[in-house]
Backbone as a ProteinNet text record, in pm:
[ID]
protein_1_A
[PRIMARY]
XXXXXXXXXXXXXXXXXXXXXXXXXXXXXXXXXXXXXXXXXXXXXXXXXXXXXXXXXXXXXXXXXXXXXXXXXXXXXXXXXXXXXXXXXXXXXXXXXXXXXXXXXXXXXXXXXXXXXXXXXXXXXXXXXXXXXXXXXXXXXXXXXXXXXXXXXXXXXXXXXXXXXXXXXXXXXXXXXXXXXXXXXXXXXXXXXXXXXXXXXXXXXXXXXXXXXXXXXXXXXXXXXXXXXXXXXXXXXXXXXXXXXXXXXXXXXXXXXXXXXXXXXXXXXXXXXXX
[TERTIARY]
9103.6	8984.6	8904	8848.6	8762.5	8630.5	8652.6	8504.8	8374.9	8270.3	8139	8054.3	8058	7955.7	7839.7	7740.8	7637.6	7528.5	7467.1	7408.2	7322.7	7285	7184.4	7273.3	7402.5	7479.2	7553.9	7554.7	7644.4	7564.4	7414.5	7298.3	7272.9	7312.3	7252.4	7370.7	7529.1	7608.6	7552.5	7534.6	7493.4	7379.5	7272.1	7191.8	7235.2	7368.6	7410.7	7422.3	7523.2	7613.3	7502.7	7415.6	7301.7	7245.3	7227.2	7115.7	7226.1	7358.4	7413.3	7507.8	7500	7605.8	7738.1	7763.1	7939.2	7986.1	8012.2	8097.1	8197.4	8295.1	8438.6	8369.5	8462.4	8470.7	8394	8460.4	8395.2	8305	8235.9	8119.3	8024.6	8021.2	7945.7	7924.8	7991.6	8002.2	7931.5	7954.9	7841.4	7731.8	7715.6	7574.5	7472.2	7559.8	7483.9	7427.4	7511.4	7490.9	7385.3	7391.3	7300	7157	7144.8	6998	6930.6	7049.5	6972.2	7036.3	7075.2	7144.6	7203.2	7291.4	7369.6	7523.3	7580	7694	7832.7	7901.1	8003.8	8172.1	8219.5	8343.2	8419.1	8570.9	8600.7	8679.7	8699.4	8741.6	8653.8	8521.6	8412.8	8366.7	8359.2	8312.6	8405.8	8518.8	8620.3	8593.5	8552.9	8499	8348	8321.9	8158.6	8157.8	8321.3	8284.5	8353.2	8476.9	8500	8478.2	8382.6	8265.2	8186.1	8118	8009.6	8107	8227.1	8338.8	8362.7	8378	8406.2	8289.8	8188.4	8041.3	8015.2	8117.7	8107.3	7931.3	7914.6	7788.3	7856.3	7917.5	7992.9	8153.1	8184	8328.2	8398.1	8475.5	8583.7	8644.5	8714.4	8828.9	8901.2	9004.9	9086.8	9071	9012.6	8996	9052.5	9148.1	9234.3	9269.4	9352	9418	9298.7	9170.8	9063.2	9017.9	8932.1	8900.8	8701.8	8697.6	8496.4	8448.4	8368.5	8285.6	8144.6	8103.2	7987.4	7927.9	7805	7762.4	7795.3	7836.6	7876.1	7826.8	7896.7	7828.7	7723.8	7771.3	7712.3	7715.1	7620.6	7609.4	7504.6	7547.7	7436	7335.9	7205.8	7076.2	7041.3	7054.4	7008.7	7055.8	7190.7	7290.2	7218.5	7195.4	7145.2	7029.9	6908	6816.3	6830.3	6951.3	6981.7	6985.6	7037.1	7014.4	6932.1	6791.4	6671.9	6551.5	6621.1	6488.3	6544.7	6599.6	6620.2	6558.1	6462.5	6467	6480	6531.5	6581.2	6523	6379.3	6344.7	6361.8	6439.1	6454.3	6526	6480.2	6531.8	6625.5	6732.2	6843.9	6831.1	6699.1	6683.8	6662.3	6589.3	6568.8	6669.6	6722.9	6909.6	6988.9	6971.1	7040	6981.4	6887.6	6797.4	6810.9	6766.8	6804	6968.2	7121.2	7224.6	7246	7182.7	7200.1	7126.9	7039.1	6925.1	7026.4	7042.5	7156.5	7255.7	7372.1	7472.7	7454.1	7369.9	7346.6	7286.2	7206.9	7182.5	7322.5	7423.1	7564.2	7586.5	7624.8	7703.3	7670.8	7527.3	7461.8	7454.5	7490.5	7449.9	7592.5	7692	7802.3	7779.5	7903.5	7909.1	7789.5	7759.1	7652	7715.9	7845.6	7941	8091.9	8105.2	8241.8	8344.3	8421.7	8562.3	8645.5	8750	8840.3	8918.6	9032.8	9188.7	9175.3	9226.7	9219.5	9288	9414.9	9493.5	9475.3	9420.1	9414.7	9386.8	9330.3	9324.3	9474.3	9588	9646.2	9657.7	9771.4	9787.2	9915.9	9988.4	10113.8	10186.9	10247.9	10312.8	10438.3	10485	10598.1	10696.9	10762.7	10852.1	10978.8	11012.5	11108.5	11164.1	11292.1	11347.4	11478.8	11550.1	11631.5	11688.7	11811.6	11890.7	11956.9	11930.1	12002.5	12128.5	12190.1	12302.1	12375.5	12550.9	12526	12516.2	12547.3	12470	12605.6	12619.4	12764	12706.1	12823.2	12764.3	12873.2	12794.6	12849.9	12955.4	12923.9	12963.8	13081.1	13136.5	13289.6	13341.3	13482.5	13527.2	13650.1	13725.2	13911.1	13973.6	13980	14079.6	13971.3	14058.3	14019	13993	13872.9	13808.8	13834.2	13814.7	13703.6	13540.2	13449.6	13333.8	13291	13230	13160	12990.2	12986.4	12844.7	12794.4	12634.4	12599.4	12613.6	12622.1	12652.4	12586.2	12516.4	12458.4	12510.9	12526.6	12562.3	12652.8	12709.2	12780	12776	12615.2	12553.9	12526	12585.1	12508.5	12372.2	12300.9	12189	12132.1	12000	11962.2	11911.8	11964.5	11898.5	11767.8	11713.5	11552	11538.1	11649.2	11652	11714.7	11719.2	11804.2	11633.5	11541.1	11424.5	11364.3	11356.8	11266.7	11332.7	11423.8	11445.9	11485.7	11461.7	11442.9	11262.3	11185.4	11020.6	11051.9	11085.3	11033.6	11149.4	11233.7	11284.5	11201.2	11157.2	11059	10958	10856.2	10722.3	10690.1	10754.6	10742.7	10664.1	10738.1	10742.3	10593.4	10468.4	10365.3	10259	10309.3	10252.8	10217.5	10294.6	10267.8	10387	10321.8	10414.1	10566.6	10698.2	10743.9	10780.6	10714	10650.8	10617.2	10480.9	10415.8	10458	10525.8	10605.8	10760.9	10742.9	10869	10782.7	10641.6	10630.8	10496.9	10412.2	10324.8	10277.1	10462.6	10456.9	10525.8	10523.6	10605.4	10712.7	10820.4	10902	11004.9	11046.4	11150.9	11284.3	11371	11486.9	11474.5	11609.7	11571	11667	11656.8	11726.8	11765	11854.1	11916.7	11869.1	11805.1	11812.6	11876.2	11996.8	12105.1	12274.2	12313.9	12415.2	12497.7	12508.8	12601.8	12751.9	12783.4	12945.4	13015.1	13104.2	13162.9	13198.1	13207.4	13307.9	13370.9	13501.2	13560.3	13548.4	13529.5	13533.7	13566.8	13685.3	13684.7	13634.3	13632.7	13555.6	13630.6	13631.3	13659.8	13596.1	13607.5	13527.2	13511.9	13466.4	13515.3	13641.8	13686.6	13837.1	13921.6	13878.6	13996.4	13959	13999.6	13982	13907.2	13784.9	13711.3	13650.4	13724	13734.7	13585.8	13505.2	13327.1	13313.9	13284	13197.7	13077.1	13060.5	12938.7	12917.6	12733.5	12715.8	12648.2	12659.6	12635.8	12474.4	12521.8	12364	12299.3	12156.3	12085.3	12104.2	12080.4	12092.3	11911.7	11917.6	11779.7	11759.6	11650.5	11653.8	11480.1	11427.4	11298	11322.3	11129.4	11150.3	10965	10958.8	10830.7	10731.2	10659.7	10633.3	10468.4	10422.2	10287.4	10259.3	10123.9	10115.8	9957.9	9880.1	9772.8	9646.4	9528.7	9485.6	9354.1	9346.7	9267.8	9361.9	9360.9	9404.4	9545	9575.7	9694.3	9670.6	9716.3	9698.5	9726.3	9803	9888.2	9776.3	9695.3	9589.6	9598.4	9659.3	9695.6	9799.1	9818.1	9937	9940.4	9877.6	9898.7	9939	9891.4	9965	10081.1	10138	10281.9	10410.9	10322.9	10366.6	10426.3	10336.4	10342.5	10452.1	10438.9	10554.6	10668.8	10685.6	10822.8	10843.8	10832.1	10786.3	10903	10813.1	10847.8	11031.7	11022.4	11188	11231.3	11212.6	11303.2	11358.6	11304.8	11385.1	11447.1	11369	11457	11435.5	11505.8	11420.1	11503	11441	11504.9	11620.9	11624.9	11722.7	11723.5	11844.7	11850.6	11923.5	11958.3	12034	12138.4	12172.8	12297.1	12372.3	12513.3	12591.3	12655.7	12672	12720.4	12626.2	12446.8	12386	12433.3	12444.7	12489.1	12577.1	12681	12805.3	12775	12725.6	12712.5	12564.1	12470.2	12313.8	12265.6	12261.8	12166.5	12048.6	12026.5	11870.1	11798.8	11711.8	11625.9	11506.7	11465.7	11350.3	11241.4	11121.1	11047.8	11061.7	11035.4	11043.8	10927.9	10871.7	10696.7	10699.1	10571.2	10495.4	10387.4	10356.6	10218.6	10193.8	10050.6	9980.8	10012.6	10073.9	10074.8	9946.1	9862	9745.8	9753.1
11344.5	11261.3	11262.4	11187.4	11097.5	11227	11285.5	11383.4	11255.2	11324.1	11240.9	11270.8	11191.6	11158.2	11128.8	11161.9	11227.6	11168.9	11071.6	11042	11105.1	11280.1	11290.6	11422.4	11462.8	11558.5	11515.5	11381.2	11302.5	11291.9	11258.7	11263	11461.4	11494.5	11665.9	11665.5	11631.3	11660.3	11590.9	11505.8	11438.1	11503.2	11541.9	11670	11790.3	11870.1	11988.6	11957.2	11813.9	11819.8	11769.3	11694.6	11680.9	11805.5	11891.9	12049.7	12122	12104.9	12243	12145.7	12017.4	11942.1	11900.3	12034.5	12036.8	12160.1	12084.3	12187.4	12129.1	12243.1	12251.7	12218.3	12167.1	12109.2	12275.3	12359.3	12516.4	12538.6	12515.7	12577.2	12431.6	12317.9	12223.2	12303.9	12299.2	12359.8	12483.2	12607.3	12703.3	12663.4	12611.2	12557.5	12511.3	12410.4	12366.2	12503.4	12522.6	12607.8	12723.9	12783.6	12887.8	12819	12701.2	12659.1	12581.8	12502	12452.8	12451.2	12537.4	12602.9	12439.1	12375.7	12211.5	12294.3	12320.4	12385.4	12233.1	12198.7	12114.9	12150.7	12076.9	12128.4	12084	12121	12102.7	11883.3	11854.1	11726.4	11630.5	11689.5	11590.4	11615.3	11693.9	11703	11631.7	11593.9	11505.7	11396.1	11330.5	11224.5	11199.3	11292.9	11245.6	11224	11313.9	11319.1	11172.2	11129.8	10981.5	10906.6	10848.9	10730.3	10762	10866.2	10879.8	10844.7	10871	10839.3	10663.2	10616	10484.5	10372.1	10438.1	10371.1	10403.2	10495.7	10485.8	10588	10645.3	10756	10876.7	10946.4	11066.5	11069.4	11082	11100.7	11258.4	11240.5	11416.3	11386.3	11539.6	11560.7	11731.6	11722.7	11800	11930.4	12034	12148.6	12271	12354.4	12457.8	12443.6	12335.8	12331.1	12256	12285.4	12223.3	12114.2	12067.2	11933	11989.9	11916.6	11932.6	11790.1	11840	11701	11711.3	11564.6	11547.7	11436.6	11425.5	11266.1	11179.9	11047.2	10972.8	10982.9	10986.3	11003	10863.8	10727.4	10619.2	10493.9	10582.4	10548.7	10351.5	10314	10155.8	10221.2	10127.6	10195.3	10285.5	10156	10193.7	10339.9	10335.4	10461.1	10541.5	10560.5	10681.5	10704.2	10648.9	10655.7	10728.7	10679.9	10757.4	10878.9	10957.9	11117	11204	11064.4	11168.6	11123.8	11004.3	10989.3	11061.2	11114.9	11189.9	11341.6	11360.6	11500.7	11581.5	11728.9	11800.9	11751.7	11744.1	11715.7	11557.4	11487.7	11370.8	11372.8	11310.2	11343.2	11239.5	11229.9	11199.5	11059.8	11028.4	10853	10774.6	10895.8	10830.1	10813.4	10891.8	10917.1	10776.7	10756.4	10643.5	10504	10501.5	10384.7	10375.2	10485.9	10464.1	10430.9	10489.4	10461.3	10287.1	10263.7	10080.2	10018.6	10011	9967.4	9948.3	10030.6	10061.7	10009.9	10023.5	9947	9754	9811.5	9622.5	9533.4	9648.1	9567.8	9602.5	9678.6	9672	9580.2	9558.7	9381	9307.6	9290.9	9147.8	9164.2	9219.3	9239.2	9126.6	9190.2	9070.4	9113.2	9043.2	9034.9	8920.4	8989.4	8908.9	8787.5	8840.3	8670.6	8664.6	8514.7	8496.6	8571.9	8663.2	8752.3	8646.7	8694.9	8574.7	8654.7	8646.6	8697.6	8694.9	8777.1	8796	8689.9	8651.7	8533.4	8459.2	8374.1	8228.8	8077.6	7971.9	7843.6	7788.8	7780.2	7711.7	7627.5	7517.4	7406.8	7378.5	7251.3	7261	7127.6	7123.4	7078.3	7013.4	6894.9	6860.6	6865.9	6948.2	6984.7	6923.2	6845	6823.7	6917.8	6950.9	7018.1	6916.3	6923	6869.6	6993	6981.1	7065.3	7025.9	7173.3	7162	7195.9	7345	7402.3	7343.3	7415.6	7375.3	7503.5	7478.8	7583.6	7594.7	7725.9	7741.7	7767.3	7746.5	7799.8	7970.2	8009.2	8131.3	8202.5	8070.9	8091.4	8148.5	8182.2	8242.1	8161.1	8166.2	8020.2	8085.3	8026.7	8083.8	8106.5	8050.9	8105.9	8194.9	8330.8	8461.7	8378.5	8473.8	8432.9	8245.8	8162.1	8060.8	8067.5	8016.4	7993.8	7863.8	7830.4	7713.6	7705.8	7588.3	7551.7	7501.3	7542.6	7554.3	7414.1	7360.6	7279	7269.1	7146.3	7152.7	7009.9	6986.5	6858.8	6774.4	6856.9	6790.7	6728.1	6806.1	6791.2	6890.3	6885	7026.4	7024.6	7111.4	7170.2	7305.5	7293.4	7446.7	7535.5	7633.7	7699.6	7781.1	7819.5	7811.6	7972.5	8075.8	8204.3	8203.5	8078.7	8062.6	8022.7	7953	7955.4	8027.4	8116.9	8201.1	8338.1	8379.9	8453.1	8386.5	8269.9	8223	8243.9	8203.3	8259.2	8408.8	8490.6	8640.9	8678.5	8625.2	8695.4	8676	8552.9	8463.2	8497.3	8504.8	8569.7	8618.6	8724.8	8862.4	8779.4	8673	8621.3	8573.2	8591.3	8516.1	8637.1	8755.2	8850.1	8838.6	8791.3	8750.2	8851.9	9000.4	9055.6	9028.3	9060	8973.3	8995.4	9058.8	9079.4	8975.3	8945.1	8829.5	8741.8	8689.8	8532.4	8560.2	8641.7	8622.6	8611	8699.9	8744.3	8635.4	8560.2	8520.9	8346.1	8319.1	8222	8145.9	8016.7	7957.6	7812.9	7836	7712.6	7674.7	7581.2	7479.5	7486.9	7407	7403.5	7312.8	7306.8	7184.5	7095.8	6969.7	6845.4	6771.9	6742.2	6648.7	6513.5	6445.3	6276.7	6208	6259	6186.4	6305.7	6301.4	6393.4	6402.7	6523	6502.8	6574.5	6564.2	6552.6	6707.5	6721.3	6881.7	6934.5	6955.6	7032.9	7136.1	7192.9	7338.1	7369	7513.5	7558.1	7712.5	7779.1	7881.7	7991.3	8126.8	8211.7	8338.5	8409	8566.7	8679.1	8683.6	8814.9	8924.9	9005.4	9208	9189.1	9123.7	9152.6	9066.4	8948.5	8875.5	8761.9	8603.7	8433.8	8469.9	8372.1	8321.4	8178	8093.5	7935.1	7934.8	7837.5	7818.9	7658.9	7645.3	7517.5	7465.4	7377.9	7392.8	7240.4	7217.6	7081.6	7070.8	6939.1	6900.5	6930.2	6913	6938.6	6757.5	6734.7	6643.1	6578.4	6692.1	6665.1	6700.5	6622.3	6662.1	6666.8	6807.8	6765.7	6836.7	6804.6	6808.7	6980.1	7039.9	7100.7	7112.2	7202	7163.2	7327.3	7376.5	7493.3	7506.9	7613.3	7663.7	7763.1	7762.7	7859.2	7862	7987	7999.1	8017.1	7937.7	7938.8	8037.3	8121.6	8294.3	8394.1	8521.1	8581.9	8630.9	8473.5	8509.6	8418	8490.3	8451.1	8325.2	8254.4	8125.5	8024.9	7951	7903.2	7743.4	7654.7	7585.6	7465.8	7353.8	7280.5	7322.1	7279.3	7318.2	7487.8	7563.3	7654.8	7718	7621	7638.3	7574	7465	7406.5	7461.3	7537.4	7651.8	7708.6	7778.2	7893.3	7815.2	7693.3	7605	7580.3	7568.7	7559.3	7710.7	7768.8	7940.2	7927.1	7904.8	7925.3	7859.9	7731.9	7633.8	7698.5	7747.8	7753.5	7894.8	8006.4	8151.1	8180.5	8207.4	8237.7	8363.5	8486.6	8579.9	8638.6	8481.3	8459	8277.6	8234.9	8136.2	8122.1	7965	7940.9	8004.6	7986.2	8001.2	8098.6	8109.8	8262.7	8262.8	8353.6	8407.1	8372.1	8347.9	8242	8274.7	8438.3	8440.6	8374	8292.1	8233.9	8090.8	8046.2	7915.3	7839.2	7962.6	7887.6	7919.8	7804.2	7830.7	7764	7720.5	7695.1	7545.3	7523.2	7412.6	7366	7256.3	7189.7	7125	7144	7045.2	6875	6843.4	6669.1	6608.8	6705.3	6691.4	6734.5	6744	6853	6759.4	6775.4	6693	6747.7	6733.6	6770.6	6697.2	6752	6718.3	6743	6627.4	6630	6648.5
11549.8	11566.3	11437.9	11398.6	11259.6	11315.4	11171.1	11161.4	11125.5	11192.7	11208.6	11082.7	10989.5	10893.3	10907.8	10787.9	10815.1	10689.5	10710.5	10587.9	10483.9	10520.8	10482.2	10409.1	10465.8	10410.8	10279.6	10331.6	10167.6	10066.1	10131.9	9963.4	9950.4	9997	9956.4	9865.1	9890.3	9854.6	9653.4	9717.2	9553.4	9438.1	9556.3	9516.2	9425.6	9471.2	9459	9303.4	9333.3	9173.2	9065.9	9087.2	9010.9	8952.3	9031.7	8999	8894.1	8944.3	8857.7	8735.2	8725.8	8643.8	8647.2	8739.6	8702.6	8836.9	8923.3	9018.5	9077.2	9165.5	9219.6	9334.9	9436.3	9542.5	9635.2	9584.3	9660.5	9601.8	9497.1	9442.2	9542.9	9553.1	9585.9	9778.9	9840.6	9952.2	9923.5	9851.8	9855.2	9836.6	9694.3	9689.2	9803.4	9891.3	9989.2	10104	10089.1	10210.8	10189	10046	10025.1	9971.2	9903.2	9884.5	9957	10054	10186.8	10334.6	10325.2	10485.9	10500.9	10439.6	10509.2	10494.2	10609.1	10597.5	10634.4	10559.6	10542.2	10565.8	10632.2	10613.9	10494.2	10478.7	10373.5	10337.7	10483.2	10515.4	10487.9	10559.8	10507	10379.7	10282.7	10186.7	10125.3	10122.4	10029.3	10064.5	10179.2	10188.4	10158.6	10151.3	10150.7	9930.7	9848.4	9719.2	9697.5	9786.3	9782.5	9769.8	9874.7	9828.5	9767.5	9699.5	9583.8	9445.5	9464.1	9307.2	9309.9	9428.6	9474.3	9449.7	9467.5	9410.3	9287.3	9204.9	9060.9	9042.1	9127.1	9124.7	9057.6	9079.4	8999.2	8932.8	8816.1	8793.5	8849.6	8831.8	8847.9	8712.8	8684.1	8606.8	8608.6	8576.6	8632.1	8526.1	8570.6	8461.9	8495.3	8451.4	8486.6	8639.3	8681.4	8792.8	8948.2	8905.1	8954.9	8983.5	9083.2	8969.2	8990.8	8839.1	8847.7	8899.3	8966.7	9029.2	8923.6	8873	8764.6	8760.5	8727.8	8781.6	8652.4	8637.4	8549	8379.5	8302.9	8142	8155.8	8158.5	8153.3	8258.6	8350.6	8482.4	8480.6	8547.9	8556.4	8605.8	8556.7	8555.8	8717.6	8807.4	8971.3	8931	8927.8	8976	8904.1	8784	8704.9	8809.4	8835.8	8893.7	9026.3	9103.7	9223.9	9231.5	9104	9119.1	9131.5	9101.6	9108.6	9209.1	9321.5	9352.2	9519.9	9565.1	9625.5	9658.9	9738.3	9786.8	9926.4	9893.3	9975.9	10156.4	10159.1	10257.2	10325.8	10245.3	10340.2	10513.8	10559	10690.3	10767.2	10831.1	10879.9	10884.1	10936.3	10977.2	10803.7	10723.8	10577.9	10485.8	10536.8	10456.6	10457.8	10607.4	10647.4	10608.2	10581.8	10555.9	10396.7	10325.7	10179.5	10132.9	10199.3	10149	10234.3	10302.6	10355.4	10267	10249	10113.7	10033.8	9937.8	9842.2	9855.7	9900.6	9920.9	9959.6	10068.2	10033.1	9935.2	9869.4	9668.2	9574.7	9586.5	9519.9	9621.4	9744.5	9726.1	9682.6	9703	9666.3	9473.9	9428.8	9272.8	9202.1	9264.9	9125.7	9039.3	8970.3	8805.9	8766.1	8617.5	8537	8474.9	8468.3	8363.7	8482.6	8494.4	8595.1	8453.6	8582.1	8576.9	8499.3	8383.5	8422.9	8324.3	8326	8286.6	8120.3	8055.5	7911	7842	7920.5	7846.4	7966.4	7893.4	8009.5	7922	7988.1	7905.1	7820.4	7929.1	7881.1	7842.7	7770.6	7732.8	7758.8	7795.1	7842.1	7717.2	7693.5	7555.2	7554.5	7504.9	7509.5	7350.5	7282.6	7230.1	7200.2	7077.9	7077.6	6886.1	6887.3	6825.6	6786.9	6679.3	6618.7	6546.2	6595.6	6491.6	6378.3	6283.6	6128.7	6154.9	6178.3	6219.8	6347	6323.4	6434.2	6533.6	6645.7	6748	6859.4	6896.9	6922.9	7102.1	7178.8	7355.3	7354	7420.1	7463.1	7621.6	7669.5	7792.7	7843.2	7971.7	7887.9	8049.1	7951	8053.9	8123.8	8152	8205.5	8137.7	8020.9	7915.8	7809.3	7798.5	7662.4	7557.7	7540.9	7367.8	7350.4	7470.5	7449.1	7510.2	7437.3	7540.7	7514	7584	7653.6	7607.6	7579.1	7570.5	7712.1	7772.8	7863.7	7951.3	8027.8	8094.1	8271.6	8254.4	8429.9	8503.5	8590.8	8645.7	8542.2	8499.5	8406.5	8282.6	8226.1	8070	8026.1	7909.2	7819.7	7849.2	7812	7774.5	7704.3	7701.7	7649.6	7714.6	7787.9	7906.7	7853.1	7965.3	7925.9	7849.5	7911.4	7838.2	7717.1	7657.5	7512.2	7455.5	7523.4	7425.9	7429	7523.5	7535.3	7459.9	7395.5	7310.4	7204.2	7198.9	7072	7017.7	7061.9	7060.8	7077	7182	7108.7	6998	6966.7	6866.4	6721.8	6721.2	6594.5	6611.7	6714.6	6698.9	6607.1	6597.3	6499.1	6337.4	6324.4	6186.9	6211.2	6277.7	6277.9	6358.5	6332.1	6438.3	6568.7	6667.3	6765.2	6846.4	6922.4	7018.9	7059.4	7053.9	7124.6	7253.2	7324.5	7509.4	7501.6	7453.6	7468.3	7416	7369.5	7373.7	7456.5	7541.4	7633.9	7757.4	7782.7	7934.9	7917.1	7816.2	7820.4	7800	7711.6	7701.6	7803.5	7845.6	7972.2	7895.2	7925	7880	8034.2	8002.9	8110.5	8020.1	8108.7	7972.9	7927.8	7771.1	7669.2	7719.4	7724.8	7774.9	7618.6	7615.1	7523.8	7518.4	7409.5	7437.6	7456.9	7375.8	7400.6	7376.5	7464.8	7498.3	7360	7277.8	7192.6	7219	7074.4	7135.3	7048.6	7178	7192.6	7057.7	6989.6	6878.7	6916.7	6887.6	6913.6	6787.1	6724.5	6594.2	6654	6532.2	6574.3	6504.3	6488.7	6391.9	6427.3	6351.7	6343.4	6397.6	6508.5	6580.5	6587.8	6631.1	6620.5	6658.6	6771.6	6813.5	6802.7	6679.8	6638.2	6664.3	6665.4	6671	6803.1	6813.5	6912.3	6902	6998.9	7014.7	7069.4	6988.8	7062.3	7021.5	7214.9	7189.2	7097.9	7001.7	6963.8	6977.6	6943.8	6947	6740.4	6716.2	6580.1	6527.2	6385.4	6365	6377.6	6379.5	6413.8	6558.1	6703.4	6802.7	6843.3	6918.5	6935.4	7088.2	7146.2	7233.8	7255.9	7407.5	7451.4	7509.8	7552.6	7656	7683.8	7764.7	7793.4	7802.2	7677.3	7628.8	7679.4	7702	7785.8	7701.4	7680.6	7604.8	7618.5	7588.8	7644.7	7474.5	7511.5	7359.7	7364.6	7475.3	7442.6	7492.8	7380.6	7376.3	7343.8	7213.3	7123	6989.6	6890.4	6791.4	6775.4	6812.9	6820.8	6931.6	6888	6961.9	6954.5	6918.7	6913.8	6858.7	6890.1	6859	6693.9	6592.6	6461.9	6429	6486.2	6539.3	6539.7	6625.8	6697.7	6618.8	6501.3	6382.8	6286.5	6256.6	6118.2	6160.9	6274.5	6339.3	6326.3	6393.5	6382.9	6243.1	6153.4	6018	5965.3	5991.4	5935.9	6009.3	6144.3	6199.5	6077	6162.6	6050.5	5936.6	5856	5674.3	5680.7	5803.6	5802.2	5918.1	5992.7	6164.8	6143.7	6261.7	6237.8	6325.1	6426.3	6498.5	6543.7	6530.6	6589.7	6718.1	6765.3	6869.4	6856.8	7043.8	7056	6986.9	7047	7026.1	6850.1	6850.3	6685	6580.7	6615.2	6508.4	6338.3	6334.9	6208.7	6131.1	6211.7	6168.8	6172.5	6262.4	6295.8	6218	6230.2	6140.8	6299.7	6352.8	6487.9	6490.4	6326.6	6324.3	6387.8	6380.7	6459.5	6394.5	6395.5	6301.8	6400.2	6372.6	6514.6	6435	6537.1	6559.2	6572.2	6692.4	6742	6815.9	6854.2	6932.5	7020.7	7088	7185.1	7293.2	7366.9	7450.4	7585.6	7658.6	7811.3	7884.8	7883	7995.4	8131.4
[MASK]
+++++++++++++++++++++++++++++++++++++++++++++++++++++++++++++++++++++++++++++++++++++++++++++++++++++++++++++++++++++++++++++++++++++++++++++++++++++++++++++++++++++++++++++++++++++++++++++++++++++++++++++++++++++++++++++++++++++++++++++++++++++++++++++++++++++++++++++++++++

C-alpha cells in the first residue's frame, strides 16, 4: 500500500538540507528527527527527495558510494527563495497551501522563448547532377565477378544510399560532420532524364577481371535534397554550390563501385528551391 505523504514533512525535509548544505539520505533523516522530533521513514524520504530533485529545488551527486543531497548551485530565482521562506513552525494546513501555490505558479510559468529543435528550418531542393566519369553499378548478379548497375522497374537509377554517402563521404571537404550529412541531411533517389545506355567495362580486382555495368559520362540525372539552414554550416543554396564545386574537381569519394578506377565524379547542373 502507497505510504501517505505529508506536506509539511517534505518542506522540513527541504529545511534539513538547507541548514547543513550537504547531507546523505541518513544524515537528512537524523537531522529531522533530532532538531524537530519529524521522524520519516526511509520510502518516504526518497520520495519526498524525488520531487524536490524533479522541481529542480535540490541536485544529488554520488560521493564515496553515497549520494549527497544539496540545494541547486544556480537555482531560478522563486526556487532560490524557497529555501528560506519556510519555517520550522509551519503547520500541516500551511504546508499544504504553500506547495499548491507553488506548483501552480511552475505550471503556469512556461518557457520565456518557444522551444524549438537545434537543427530545424529546412529547405527542400531540386538537384540535378551531370556526370564527368563514368560511374560503375555494383550490384552482383548470377554470373561471378559481373555486377550490375542499379535498376528499378526496369530503369537504372541512383539509389538514395549511393547519395547519401556520397554527401557524408564529401562533407568533410567543407567541415560539415559526416553524421550529419548522413543522419541530418534528407535525399530521395536520383532519376535519370533520360535513360542512358549500359556499357560493360572490365577492370582488375583483388581477385582478378571484374565485368561492371557502367553508365557514360554526361548523363544527367535529378534528386530531391533537404537540408536544414540552422544549425549547419551549409545554410544555403549557394552553399551547397561551393560544396558541389569542391566534389566536382576532387571529391574524396565518388559514385558508384570501384570510384578509384572508374572517376565516379559528378558536376551540378542546378540547384533550386522547392516551395
Amino acid at each position: 500500500m502507497a505510504k501517505t505523504l505529508k506536506a509539511k514533512e517534505r518542506l522540513m525535509v527541504l529545511m534539513a538540507i538547507k541548514d547543513e548544505g550537504e547531507l546523505t539520505q541518513s544524515e537528512i533523516k537524523n537531522k529531522l528527527k533530532e532538531k524537530w522530533n519529524v521522524e520519516v521513514d526511509d520510502d518516504k524520504l526518497l520520495r519526498y527527495l524525488r520531487q524536490w530533485k524533479k522541481l529542480k529545488i535540490i541536485s544529488s551527486n554520488l560521493v564515496n558510494n553515497n549520494w549527497m543531497y544539496s540545494g541547486r548551485d544556480i537555482p531560478w530565482y522563486p526556487e532560490a527563495q524557497m529555501m528560506h521562506v519556510v519555517t520550522p513552525d509551519i503547520s500541516e494546513v500551511e504546508a499544504k497551501e504553500f506547495l499548491s501555490n507553488y506548483e501552480a505558479e511552475v505550471k503556469e510559468r512556461g518557457y520565456i522563448a518557444k522551444r524549438q529543435p537545434d537543427i530545424r528550418d529546412y529547405i527542400m531542393a531540386e538537384v540535378t547532377f551531370e556526370t564527368i566519369d563514368y560511374i560503375a553499378g555494383g550490384w552482383q548478379s548470377d554470373e561471378e565477378n559481373n555486377l550490375l548497375f542499379p535498376q528499378r522497374n526496369g530503369e537504372i537509377y541512383i539509389p538514395r544510399n549511393w547519395l547519401k554517402g556520397y554527401h557524408r563521404w564529401n562533407a568533410r571537404l567543407v567541415n560539415v560532420n559526416e553524421n550529419f550529412a548522413r543522419d541530418r541531411w534528407a535525399y530521395s533517389n536520383g532519376v535519370f532524364i533520360e535513360q542512358p545506355q549500359i556499357e560493360k567495362q572490365t577492370r582488375i580486382a583483388k581477385h582478378g577481371p571484374v565485368t561492371y555495368e557502367t553508365i557514360p559520362p554526361k548523363s544527367q540525372f535529378t534528386f530531391t535534397l533537404q537540408f536544414p539552414t540552422h544549425g549547419c554550416p551549409l545554410k544555403s543554396l549557394d552553399d551547397f554550390k561551393r560544396f558541389y564545386d569542391r566534389c566536382a574537381k576532387a571529391p574524396l569519394r565518388g559514385f558508384g563501385a570501384y570510384d578509384s578506377a572508374f572517376g565516379g565524379r559528378v558536376k551540378l547542373v542546378e540547384i533550386k528551391e522547392i516551395k
